[in-house]
N, C-alpha and C positions, 0 to 999 in steps of 0.2 A: 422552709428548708428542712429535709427530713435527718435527724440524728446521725445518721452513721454518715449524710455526705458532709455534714458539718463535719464532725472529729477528722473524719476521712482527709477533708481538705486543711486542717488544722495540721494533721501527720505530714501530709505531705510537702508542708512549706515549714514548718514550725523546723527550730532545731533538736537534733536528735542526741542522748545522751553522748553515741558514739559518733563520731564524725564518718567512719568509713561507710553505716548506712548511708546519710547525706551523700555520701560519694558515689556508693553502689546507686543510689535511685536516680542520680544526675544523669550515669552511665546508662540505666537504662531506658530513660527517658533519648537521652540521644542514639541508644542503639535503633529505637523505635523509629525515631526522626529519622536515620539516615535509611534506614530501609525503603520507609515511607518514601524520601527525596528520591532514590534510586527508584521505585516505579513508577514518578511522577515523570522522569526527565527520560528514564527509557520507551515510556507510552510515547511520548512526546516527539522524540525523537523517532519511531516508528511512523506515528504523523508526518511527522516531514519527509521523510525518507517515499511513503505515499504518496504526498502531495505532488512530492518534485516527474515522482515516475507519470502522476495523473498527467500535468503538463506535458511531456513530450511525448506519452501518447494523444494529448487533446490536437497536438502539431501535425498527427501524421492519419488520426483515425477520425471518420465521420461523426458523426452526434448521434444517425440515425443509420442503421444499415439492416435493407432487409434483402435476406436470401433464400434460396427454397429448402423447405423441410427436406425433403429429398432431391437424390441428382446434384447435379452441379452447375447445371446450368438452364435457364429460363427464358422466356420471352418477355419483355417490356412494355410486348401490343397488349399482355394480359387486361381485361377490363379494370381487375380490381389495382392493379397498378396504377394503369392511367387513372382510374378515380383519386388513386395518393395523390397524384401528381399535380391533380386539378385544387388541390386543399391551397386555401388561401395560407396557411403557418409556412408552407415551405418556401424558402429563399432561393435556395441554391438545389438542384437533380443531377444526377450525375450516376453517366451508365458505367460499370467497371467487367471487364473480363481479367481470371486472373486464373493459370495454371502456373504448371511444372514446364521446365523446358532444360536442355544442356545449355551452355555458352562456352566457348570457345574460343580464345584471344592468341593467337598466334599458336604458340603448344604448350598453352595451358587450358585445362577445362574445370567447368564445375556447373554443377544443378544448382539453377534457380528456382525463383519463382515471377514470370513475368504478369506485371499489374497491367495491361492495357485502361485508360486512362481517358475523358473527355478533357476538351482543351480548358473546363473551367474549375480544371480541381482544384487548383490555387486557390480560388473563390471558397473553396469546400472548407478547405483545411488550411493552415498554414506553413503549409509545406515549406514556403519563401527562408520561413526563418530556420530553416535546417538544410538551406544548402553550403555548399563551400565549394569556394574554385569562383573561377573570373567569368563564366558563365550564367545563362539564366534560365527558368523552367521552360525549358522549351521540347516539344514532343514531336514534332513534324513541320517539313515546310514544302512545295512542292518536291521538292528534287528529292529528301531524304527522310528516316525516319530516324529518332535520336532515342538514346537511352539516358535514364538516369540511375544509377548503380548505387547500391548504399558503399560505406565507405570499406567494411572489411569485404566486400566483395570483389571492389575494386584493388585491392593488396591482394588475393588470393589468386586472381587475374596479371596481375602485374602491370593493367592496363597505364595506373595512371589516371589523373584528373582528366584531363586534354590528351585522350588517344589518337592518334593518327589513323592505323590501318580500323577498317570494322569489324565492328564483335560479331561473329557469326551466332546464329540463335539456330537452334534445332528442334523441330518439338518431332514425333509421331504422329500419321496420318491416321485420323479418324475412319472405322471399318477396313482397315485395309493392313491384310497378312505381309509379314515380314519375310523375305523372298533372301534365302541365305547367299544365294548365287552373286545377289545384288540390293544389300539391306539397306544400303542406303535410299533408296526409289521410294522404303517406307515412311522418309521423314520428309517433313515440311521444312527449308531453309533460308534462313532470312537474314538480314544483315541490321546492325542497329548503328549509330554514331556516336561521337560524344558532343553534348552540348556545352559541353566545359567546366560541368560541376557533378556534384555527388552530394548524396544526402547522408545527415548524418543524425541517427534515432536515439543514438548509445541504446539501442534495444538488438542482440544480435540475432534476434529471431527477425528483422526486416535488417538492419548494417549486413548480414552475412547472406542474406539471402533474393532479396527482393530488385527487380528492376522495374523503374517505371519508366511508360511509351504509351504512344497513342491506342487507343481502342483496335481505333483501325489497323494498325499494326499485329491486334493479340489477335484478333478474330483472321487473318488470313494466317497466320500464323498454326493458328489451334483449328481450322475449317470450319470457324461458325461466321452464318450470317448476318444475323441480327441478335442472336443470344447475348447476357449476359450472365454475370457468375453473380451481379449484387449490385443494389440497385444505393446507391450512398446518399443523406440527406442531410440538408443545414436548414436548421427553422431561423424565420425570425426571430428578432431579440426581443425579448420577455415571456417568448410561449414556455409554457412549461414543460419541458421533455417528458417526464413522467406520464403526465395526460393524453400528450399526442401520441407517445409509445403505443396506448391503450386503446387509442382512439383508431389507428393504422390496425393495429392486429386484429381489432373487430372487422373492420373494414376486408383483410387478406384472409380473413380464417386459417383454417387449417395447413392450407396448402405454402405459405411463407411463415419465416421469421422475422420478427424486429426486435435488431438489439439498438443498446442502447453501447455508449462506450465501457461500461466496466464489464459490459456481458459479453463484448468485443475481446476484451481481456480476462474473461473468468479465469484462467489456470494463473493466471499472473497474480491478481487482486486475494484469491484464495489461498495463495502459499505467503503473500504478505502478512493476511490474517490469520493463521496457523501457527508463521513465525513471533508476532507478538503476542499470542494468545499463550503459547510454552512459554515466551520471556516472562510473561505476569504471572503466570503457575512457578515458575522457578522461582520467581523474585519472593512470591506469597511462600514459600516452602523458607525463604533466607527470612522474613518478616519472622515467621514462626519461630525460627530458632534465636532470632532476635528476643523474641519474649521470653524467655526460660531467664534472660537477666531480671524480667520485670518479676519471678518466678522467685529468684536470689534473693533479689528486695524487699519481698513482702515476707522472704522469711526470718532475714534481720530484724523486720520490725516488728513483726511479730513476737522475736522473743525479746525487745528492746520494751514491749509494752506490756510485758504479761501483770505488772502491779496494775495499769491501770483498766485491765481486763477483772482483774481482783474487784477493782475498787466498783465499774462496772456491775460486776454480779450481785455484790452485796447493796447495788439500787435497786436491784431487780431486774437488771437485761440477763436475759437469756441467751443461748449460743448463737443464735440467729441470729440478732442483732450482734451480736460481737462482731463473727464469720461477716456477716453485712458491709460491717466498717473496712475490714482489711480487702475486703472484694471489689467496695467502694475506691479504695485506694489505689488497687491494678488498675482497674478501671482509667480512673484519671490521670494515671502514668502514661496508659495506651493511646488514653486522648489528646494529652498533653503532647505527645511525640507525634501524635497524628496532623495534628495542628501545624507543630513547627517544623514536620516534613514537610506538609504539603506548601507551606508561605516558602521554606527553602527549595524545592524544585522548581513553584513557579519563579522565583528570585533567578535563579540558575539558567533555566528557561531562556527569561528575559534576557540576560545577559547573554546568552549564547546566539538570540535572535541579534541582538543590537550589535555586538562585538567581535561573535565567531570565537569565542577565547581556546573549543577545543578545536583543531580543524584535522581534516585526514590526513594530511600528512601529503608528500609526493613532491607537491609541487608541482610547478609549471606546464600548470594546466592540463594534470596527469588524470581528474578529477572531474565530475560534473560542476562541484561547488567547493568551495574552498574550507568553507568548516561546517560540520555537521546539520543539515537541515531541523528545524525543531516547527511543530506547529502543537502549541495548547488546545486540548479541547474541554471542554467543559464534563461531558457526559465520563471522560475518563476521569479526570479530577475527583467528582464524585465515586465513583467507582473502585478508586485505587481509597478515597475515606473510610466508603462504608466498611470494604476488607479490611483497612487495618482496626477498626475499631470491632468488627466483629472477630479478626483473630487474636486480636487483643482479651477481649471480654470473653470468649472462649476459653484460651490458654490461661484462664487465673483462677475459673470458676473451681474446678475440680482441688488443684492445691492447696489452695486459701482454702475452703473449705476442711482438706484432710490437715493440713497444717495446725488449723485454730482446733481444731480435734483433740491433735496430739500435744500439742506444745504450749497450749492452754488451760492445762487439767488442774 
């Protein structure tokens, strides 16, 4: 054990002639802690907040989805398609057409986006568990074609779960000039049904926009024949997404993409990480100022000890070893609080997992969840350590050092 973290640790617990040190170093030993807890439980809770969105988009979006580099729409005869398609990993294929269109519900309108759809997306996704209403996933049957409407689209409509009259769909005829005389002649018009439900994403980039219907509905609709806009995949269970991603885009070269689901959602996952990455810069800027206590404390002691800085010199330590000791001492305040942050966030954490104790507030099921999502990860945990221990050890070098200078002489 080297001298200065002996004494160091001796100051630090030992009592002090004046009791307000004792006080001051408690204080910032917990000022440290509570920082520390505050970017354990806000990482944390960014986690969940992720997690929860990962899930219902896992509900609505494929595993696998490849579509073309350019253009908007492609053939499915492609060889190197049908080569995907023949891979022993895939479970579930699944052709999708998907543009812009008006809809029209008696005299209301608004632009969608209609998904044409194969009868086995349910397979795909788990669409089942985001519907609502007394209806089932149903997209066509001989007689009719049906729509399924997310839920703000359906309020914006007025339609209702269970609409009576049909939703008129409109898209534009592909190559063909819009004739003022008689501009309707340039749209394609189709009618859709209700199947008795609506889906519900709480994402309102599909709730406000999107309607799902049969393939065969989008293609007479938009005038394609066999084209698709994106070809949707489900692997069996235990391939490794990662590898097969890598494995397919060899396979499609240049000419497609494959994503994967967070690259499905890049603008989304990106502004999630952006938003907790400024929370942990803010939090580390409140850490900092947190330490300027630990800053206070060491210059109590410092003049609470100057005899035995005396008594020190005339053994023979030099400034270095003095300056050492009291540097020693910020040091194991920083660690000290680092320690009992991070045991109290995960404490806090846990109880927030097990109990819910903060919740958002509303009510009656105004909310996805009822109190704050939290998921711990390991890699932050560490992360949010090493900062405080490096702003810690940082913030002390410099004054401890001028401090034992001046008020050591």
């Amino acid at each position: 054990m080297s001298l200065p973290f002996y004494i160091a640790r001796r100051y630090l617990f030992a009592k002090k002639k004046h009791n307000a040190i004792n006080i001051i170093s408690a204080i910032s030993v917990c000022g440290v802690a509570l920082a520390t807890m505050a970017m354990v439980c806000t990482l944390s809770v960014f986690n969940g907040f992720q997690e929860m969105v990962e899930q219902l988009f896992t509900a609505f979006d494929p595993q696998l989805k490849i579509t073309a580099r350019e253009g908007k729409v492609f053939s499915p005869d492609d060889p190197a398609i049908r080569q995907i398609q023949a891979l022993p990993c895939v479970e579930v294929w699944t052709e999708t057409l998907e543009d812009n269109a008006m809809v029209q519900y008696k005299d209301r309108q608004a632009m969608a986006t209609i998904k044409g759809v194969e009868d086995n997306f349910e397979q795909l996704t788990q669409i089942d568990s985001l519907l609502y209403g007394t209806g089932t996933f149903l997209l066509h049957d001989p007689v009719a074609d049906y729509g399924i409407m997310g839920v703000e689209l359906m309020s914006e409509l007025g339609t209702g779960i269970q609409f009576v009259d049909p939703l008129q769909v409109y898209a534009p005829k592909r190559k063909v000039r819009v004739n003022m005389a008689n501009p309707a002649a340039a749209f394609n018009r189709k009618y859709l049904h209700s199947p008795g439900a609506v889906f519900i994403v709480n994402q309102q980039k599909y709730d406000a926009r999107y309607i799902l219907t049969s393939i065969d509905f989008a293609r007479a609709l938009f005038g394609y024949e066999a084209e698709v806009s994106a070809i949707e995949l489900k692997l069996k269970p235990g391939e490794d997404t990662g590898h097969v991603q890598e494995q397919m885009q060899d396979i499609v070269g240049d000419r497609y993409v494959v994503q994967n689901r967070y690259e499905q959602q890049a603008d989304v996952y990106r502004i999630m990480k952006i938003e907790k990455l400024i929370s942990y810069l803010f939090l580390t800027f409140i850490l900092a100022i947190a330490c300027f206590n630990v800053i206070g404390s060491l210059s109590m002691l410092i003049l609470d000890k100057r005899e035995d800085a005396v008594t020190l010199r005339n053994l023979g330590a030099d400034e270095r070893l003095i300056a050492g000791i009291f540097l020693t001492e910020g040091r194991m305040i920083a660690a000290c609080g680092a320690v009992l942050g991070v045991a109290g966030g995960l404490l806090l954490c846990f109880l927030q997992q097990q109990f819910g104790l903060i919740s958002l507030g509303g009510g009656g099921g105004a909310f996805l969840v009822e109190a704050y999502p939290v998921s711990v990860h390991v890699a932050d945990v560490l992360v949010v350590f090493i900062t405080v221990i490096a702003v810690g050890f940082v913030s002390v070098w410099y004054p401890v050092r001028y401090l034992s200078r001046r008020l050591l002489r």
